[in-house]
Biopython code that builds the backbone (N, CA, C, O; Angstrom):
import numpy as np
from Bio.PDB.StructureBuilder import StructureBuilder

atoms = [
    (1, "UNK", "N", (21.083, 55.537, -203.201)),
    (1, "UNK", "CA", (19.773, 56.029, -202.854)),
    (1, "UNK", "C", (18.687, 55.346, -203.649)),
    (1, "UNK", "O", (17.488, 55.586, -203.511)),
    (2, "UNK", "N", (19.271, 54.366, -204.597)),
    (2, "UNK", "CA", (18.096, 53.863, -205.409)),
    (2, "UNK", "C", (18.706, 52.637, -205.548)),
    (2, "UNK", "O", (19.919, 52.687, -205.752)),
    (3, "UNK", "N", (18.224, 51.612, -205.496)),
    (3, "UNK", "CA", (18.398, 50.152, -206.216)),
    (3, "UNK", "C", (17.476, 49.263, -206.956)),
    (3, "UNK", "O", (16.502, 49.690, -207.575)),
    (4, "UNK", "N", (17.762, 48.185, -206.888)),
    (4, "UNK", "CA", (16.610, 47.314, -207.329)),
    (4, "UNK", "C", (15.265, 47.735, -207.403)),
    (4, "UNK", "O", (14.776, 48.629, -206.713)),
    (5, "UNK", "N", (14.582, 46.950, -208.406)),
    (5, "UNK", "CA", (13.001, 47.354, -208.249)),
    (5, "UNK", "C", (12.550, 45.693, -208.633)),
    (5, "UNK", "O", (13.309, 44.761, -208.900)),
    (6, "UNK", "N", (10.597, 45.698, -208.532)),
    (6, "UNK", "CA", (10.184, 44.954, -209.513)),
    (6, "UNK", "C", (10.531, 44.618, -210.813)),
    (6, "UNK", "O", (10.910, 45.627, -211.407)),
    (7, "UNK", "N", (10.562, 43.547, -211.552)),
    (7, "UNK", "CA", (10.508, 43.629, -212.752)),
    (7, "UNK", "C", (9.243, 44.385, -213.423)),
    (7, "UNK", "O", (8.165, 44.592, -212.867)),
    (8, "UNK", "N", (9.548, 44.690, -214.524)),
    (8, "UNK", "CA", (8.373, 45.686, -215.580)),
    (8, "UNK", "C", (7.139, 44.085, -215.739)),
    (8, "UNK", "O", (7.350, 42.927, -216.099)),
    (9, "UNK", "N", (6.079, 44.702, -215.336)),
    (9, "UNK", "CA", (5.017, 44.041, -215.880)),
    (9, "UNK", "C", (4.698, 42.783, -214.427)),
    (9, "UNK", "O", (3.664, 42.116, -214.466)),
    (10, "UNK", "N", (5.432, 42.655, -213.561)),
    (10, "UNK", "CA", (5.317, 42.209, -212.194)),
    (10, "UNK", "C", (4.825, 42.815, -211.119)),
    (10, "UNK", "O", (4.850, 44.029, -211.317)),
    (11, "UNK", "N", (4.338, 42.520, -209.953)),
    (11, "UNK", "CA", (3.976, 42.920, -208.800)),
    (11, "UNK", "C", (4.864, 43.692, -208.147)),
    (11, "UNK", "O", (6.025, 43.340, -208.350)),
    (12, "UNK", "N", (4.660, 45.136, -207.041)),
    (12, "UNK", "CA", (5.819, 45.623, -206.427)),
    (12, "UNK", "C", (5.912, 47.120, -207.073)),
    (12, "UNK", "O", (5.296, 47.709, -207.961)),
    (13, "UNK", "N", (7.065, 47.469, -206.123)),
    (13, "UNK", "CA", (7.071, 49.296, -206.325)),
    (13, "UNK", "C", (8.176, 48.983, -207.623)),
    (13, "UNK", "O", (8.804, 47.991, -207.994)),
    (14, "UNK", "N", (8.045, 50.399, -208.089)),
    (14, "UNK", "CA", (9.015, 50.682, -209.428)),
    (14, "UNK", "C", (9.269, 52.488, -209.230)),
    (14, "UNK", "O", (8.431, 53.379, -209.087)),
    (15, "UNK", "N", (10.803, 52.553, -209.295)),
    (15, "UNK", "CA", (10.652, 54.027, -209.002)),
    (15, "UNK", "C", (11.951, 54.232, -210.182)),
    (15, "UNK", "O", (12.206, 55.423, -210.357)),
    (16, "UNK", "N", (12.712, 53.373, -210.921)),
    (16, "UNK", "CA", (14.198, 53.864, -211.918)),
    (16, "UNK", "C", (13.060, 52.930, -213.123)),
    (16, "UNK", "O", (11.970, 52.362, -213.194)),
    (17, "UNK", "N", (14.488, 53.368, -214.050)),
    (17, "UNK", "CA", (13.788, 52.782, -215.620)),
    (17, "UNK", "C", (14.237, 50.988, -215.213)),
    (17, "UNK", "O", (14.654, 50.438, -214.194)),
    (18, "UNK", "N", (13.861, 50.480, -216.707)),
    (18, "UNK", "CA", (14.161, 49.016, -216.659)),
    (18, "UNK", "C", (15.684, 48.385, -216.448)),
    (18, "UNK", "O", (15.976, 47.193, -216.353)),
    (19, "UNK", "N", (16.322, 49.216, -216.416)),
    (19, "UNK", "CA", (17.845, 48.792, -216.023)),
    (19, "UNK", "C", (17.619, 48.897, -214.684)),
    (19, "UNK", "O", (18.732, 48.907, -214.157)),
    (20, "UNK", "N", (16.663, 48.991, -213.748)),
    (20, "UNK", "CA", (17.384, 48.743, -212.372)),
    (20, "UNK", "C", (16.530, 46.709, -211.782)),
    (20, "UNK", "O", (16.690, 45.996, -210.791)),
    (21, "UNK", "N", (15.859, 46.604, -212.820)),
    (21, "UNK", "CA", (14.873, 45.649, -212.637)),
    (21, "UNK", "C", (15.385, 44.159, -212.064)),
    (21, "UNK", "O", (16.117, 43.423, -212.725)),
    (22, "UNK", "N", (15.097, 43.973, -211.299)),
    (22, "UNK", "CA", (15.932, 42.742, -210.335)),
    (22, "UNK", "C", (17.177, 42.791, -209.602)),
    (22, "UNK", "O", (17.804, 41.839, -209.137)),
    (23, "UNK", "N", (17.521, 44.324, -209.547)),
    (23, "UNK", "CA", (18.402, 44.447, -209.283)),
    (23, "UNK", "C", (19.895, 44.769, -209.474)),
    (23, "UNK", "O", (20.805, 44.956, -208.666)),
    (24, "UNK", "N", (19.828, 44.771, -211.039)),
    (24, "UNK", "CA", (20.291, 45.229, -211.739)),
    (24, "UNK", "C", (21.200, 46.686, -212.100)),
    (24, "UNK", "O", (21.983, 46.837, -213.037)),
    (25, "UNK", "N", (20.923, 47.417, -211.323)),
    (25, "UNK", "CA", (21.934, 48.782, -211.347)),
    (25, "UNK", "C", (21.286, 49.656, -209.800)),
    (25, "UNK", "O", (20.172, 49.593, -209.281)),
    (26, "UNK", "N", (22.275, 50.282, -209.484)),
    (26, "UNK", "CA", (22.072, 51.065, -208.463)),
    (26, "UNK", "C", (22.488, 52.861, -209.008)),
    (26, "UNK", "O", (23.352, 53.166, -209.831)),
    (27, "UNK", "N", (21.767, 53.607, -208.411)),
    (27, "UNK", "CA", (21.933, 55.026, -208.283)),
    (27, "UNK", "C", (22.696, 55.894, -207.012)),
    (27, "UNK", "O", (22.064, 55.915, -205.956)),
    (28, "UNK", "N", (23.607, 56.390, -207.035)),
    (28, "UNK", "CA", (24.197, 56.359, -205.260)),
    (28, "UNK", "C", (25.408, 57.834, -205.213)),
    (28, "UNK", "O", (25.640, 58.712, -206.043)),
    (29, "UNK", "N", (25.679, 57.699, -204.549)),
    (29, "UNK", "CA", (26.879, 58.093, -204.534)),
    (29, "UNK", "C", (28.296, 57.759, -203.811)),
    (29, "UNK", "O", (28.162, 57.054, -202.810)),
    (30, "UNK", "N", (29.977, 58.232, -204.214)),
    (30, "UNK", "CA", (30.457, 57.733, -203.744)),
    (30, "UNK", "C", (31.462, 58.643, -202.473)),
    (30, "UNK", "O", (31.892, 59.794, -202.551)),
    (31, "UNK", "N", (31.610, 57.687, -201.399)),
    (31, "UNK", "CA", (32.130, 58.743, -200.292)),
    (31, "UNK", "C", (33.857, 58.466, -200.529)),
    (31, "UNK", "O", (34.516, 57.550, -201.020)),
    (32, "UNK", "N", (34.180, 59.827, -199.876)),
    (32, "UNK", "CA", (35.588, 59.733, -199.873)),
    (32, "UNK", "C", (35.702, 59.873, -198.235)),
    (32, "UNK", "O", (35.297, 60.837, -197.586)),
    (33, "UNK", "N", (36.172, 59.010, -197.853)),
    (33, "UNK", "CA", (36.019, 58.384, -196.042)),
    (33, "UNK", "C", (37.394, 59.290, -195.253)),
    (33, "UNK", "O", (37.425, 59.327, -194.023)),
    (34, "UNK", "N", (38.497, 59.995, -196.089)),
    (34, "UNK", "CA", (39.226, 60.482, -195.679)),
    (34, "UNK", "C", (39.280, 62.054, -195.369)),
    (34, "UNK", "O", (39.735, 62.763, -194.472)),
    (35, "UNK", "N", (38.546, 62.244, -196.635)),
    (35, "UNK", "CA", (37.778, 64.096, -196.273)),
    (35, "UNK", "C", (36.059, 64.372, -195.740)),
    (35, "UNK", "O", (35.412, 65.398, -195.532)),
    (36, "UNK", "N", (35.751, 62.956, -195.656)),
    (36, "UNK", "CA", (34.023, 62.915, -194.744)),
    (36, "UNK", "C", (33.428, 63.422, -196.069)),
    (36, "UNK", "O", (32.835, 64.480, -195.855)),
    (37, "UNK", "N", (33.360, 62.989, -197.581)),
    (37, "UNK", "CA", (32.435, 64.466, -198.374)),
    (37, "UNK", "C", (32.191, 62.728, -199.599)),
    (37, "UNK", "O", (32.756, 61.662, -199.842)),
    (38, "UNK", "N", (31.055, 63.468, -199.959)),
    (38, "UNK", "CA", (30.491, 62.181, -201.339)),
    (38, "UNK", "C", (31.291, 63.200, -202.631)),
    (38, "UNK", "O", (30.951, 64.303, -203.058)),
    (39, "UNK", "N", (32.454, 62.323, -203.012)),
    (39, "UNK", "CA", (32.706, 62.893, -204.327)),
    (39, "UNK", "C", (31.553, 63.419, -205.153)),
    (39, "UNK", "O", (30.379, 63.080, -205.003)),
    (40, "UNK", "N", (32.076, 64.405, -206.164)),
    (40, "UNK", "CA", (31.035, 64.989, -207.108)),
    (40, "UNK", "C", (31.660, 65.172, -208.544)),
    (40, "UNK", "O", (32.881, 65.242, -208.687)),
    (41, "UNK", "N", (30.871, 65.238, -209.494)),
    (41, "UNK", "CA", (31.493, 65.512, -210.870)),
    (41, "UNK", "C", (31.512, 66.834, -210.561)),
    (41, "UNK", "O", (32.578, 67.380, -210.845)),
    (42, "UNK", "N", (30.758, 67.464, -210.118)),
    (42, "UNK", "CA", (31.200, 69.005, -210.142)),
    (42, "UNK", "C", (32.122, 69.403, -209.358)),
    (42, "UNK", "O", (32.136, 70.595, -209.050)),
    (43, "UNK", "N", (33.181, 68.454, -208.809)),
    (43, "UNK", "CA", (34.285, 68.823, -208.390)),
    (43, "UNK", "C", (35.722, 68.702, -209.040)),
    (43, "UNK", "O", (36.270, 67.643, -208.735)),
    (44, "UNK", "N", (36.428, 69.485, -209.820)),
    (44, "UNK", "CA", (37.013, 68.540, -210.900)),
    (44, "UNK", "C", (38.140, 67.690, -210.216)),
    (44, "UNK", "O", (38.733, 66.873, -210.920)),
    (45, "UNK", "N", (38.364, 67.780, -209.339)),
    (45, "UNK", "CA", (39.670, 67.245, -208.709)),
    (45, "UNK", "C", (39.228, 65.829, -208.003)),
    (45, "UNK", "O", (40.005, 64.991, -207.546)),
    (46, "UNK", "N", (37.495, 65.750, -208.025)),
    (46, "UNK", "CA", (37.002, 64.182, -207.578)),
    (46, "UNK", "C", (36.931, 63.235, -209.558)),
    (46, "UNK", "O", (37.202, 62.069, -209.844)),
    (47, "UNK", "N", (36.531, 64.221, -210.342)),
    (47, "UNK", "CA", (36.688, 63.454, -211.772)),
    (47, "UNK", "C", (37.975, 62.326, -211.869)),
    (47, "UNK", "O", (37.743, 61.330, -212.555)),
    (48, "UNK", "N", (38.808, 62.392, -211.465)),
    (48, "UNK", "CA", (39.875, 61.307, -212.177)),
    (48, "UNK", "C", (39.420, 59.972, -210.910)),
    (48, "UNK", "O", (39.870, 58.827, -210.962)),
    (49, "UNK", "N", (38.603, 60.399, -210.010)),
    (49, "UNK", "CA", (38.400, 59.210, -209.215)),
    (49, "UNK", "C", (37.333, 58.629, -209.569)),
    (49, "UNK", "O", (37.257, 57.403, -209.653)),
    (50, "UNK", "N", (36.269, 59.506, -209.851)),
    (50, "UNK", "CA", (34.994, 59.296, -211.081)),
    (50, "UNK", "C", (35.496, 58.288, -211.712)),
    (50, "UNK", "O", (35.258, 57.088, -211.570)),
    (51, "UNK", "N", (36.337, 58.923, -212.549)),
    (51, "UNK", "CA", (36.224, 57.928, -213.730)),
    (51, "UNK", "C", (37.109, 56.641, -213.697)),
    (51, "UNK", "O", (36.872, 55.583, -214.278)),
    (52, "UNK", "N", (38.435, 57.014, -212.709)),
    (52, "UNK", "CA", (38.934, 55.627, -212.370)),
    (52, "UNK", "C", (37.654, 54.231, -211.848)),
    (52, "UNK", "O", (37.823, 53.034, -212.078)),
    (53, "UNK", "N", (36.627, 54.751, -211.237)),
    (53, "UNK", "CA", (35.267, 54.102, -211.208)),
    (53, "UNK", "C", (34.610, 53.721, -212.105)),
    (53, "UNK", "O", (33.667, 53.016, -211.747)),
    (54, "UNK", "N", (34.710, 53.902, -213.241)),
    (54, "UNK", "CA", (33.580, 53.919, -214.280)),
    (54, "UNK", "C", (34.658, 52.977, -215.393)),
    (54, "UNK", "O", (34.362, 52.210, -216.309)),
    (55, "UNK", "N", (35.716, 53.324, -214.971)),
    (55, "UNK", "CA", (36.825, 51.971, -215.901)),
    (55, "UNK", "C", (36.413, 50.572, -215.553)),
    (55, "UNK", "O", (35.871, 49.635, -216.140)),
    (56, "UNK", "N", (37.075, 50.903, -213.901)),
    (56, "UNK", "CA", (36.975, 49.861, -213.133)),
    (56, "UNK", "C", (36.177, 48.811, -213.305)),
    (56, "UNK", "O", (36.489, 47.627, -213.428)),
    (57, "UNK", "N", (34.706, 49.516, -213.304)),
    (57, "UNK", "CA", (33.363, 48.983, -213.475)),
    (57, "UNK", "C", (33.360, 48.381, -214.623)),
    (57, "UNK", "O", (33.097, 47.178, -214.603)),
    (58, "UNK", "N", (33.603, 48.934, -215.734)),
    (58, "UNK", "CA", (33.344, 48.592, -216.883)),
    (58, "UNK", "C", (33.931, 47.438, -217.549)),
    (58, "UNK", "O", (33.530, 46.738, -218.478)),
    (59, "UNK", "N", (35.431, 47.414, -216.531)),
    (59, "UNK", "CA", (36.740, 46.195, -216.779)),
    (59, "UNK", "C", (35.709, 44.939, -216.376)),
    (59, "UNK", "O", (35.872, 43.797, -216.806)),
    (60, "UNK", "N", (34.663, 45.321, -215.514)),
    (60, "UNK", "CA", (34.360, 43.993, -214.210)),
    (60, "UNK", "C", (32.905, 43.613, -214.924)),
    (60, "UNK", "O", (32.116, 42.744, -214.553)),
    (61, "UNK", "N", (32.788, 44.449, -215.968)),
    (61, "UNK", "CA", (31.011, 43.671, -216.979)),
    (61, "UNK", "C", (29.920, 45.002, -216.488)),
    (61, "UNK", "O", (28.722, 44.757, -216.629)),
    (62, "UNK", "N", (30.229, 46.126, -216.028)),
    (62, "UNK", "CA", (29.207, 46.831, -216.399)),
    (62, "UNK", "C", (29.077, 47.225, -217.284)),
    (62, "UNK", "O", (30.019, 47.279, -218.075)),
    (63, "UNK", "N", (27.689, 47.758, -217.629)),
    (63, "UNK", "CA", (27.520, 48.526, -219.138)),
    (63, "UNK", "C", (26.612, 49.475, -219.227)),
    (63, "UNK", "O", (25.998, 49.650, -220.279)),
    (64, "UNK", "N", (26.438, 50.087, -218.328)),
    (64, "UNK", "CA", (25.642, 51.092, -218.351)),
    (64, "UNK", "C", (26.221, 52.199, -216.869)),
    (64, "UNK", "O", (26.275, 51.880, -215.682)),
    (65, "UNK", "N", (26.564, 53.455, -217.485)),
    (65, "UNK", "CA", (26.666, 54.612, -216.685)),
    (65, "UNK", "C", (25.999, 55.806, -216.976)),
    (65, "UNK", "O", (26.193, 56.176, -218.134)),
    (66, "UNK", "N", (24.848, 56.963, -215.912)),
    (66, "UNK", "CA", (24.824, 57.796, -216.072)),
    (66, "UNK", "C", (25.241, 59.041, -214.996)),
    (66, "UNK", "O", (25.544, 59.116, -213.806)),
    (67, "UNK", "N", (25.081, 59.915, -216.069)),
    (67, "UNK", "CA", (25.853, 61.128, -214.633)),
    (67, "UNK", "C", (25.463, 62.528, -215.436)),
    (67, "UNK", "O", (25.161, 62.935, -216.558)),
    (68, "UNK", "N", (25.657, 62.930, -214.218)),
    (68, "UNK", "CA", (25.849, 65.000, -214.977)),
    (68, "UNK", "C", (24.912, 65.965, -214.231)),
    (68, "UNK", "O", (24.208, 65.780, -213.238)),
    (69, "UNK", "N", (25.068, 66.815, -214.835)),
    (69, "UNK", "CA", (24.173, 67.930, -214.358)),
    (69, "UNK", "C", (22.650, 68.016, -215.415)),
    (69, "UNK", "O", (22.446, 68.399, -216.567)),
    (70, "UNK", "N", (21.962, 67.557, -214.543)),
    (70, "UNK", "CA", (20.515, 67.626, -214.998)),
    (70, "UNK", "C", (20.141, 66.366, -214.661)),
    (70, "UNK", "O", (18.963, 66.280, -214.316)),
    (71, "UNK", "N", (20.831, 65.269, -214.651)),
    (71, "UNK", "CA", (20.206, 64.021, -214.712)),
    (71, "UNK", "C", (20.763, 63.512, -212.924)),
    (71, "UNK", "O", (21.861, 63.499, -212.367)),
    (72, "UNK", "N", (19.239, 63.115, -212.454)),
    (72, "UNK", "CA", (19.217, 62.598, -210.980)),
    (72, "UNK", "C", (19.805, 63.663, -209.892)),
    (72, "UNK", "O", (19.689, 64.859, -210.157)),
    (73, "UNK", "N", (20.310, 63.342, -208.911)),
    (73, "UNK", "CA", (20.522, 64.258, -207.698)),
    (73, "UNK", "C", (22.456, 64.538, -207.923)),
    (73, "UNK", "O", (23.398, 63.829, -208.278)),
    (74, "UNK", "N", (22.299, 65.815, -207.529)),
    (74, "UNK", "CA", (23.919, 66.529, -207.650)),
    (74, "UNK", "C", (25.070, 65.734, -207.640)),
    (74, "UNK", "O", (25.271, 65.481, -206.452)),
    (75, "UNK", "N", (25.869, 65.243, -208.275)),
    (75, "UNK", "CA", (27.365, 64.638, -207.833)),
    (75, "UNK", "C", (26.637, 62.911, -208.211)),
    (75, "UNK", "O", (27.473, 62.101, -208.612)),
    (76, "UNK", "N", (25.709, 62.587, -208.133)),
    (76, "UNK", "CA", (25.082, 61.086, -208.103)),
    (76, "UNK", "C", (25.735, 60.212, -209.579)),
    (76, "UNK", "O", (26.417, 60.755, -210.448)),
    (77, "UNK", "N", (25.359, 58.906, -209.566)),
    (77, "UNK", "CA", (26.003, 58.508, -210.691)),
    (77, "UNK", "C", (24.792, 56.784, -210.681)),
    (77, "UNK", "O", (24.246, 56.215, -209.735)),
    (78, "UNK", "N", (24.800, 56.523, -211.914)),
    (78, "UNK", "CA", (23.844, 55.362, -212.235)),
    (78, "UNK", "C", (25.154, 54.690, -212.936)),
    (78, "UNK", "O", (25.940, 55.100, -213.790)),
    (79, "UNK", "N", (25.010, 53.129, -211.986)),
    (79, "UNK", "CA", (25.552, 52.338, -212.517)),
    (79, "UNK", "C", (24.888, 51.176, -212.651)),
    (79, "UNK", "O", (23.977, 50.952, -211.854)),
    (80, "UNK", "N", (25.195, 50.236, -213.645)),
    (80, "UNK", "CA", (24.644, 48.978, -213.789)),
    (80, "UNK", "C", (24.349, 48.341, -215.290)),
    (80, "UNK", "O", (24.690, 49.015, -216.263)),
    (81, "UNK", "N", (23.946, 47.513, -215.419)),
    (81, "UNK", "CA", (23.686, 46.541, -216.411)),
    (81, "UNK", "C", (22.806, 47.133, -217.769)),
    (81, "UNK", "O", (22.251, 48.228, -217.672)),
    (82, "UNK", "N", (22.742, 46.564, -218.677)),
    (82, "UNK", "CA", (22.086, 46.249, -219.876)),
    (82, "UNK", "C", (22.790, 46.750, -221.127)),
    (82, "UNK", "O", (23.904, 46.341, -221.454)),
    (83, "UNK", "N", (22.204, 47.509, -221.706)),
    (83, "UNK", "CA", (22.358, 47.607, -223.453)),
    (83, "UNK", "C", (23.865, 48.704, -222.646)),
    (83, "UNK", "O", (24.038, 49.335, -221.603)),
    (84, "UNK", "N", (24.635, 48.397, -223.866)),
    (84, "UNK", "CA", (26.267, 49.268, -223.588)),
    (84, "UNK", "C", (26.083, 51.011, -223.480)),
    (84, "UNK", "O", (26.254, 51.502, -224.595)),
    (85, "UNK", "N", (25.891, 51.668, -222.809)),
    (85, "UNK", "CA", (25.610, 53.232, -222.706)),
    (85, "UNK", "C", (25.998, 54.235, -221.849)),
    (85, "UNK", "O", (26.380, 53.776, -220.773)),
    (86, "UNK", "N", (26.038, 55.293, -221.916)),
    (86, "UNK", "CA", (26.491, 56.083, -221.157)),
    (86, "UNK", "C", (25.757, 57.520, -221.496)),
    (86, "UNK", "O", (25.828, 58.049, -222.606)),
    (87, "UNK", "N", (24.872, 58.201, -220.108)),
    (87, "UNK", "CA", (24.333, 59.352, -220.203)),
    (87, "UNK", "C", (24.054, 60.232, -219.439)),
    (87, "UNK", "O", (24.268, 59.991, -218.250)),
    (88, "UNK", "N", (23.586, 61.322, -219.736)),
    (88, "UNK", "CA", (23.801, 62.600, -219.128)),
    (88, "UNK", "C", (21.980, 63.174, -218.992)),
    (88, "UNK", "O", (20.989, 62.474, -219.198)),
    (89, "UNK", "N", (22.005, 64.257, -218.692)),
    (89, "UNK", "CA", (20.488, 65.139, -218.747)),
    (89, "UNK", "C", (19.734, 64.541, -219.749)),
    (89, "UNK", "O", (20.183, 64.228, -220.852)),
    (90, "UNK", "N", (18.104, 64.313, -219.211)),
    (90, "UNK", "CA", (17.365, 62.958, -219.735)),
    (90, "UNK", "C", (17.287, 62.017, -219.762)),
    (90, "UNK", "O", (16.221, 61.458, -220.020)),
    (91, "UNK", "N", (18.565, 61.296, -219.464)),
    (91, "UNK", "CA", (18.926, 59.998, -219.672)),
    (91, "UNK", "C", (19.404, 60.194, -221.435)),
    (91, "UNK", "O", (19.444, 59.263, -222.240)),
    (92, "UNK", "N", (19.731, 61.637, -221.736)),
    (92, "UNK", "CA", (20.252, 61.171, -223.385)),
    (92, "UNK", "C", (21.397, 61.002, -223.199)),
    (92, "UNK", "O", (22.105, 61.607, -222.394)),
    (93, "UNK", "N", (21.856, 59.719, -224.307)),
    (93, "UNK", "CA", (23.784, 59.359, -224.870)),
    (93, "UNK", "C", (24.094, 60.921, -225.080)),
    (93, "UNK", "O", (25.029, 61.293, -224.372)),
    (94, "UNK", "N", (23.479, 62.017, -225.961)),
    (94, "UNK", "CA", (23.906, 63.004, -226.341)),
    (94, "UNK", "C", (24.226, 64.343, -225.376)),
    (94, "UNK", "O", (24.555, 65.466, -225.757)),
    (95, "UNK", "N", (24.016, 63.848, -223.964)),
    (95, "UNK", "CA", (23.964, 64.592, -223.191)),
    (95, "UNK", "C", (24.702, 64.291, -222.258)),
    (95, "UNK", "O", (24.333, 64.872, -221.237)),
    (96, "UNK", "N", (25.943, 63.393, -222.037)),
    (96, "UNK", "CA", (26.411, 62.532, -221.078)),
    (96, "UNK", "C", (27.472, 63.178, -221.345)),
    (96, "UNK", "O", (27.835, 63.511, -222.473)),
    (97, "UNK", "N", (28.083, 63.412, -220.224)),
    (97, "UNK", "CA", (29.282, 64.257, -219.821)),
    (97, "UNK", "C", (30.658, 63.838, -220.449)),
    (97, "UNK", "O", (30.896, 62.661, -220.718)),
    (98, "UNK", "N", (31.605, 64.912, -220.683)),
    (98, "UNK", "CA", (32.607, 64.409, -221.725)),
    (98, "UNK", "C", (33.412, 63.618, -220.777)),
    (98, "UNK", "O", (34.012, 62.576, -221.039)),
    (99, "UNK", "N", (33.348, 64.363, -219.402)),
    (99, "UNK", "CA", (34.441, 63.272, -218.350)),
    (99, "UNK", "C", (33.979, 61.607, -218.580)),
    (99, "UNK", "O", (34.692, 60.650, -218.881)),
    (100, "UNK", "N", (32.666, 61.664, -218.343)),
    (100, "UNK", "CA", (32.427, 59.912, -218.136)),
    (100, "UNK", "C", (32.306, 59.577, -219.970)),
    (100, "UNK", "O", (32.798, 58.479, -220.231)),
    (101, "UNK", "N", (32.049, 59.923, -220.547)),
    (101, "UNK", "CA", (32.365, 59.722, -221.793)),
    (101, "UNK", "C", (33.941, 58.975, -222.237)),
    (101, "UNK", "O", (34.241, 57.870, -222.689)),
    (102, "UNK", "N", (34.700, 60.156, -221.863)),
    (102, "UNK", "CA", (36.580, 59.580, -221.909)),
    (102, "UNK", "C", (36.759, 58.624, -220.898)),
    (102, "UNK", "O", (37.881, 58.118, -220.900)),
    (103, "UNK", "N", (35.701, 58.083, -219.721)),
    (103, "UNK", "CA", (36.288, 57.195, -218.923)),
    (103, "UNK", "C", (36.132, 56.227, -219.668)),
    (103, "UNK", "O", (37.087, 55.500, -219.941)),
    (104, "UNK", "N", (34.440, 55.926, -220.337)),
    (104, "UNK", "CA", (33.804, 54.452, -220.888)),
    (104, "UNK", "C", (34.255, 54.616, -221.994)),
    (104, "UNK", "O", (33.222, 54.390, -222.625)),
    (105, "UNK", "N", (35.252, 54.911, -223.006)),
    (105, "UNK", "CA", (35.604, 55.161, -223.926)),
    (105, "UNK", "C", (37.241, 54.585, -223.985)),
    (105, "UNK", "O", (37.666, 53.703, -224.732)),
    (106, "UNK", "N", (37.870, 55.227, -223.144)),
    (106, "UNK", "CA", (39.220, 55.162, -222.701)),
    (106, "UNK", "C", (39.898, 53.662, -222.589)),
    (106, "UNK", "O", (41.063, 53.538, -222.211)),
]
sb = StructureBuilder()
sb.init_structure("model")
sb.init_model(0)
sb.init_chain("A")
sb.init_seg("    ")
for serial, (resi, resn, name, xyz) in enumerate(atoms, 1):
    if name == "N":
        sb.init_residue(resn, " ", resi, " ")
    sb.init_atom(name, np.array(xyz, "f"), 0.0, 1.0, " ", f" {name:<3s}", serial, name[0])
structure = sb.get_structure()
């Protein structure tokens, strides 16, 4: 539901922080095509697919994940580039869910 933007200090719309800037990280969610439903962290039985995602990602050069309850739209997840992090409500590290925590950790 969110991708790319302008770069900071360039021409063009801007609607995520500077990690989405050129393109750089997307906000979304992910579908499970066999039960028709967008996985959710608040489902615990979609978490081990969560986070098999957030390995995955992380094996392949991402470095930045956020997720949780408070931060962006229900079940949603921010992935993408820059400084190494992972967060929750606010966008704080201190607030980032213990599931995606043990994934980027793990």
């Amino acid at each position: 539901f969110s991708g790319g933007q302008a770069k900071k200090g360039t021409k063009g719309k801007r609607t995520g922080s500077v990690r989405h800037d050129g393109g750089d990280a997307f906000d979304g969610f992910f579908y499970n095509k066999e039960t028709g439903r967008n996985l959710s962290w608040e489902n615990e039985k979609d978490i081990p697919v969560l986070q098999a995602i957030v390995r995955k990602a992380k094996a392949n050069g991402v470095t930045g994940f956020g997720a949780g309850p408070g931060y962006m739209q229900r079940g949603s997840m921010h992935i993408g580039f820059g400084s190494p992090a992972v967060w929750g409500d606010g966008g704080s590290s201190e607030n980032a869910p213990q599931w995606l925590l043990d994934a980027y950790n793990g």
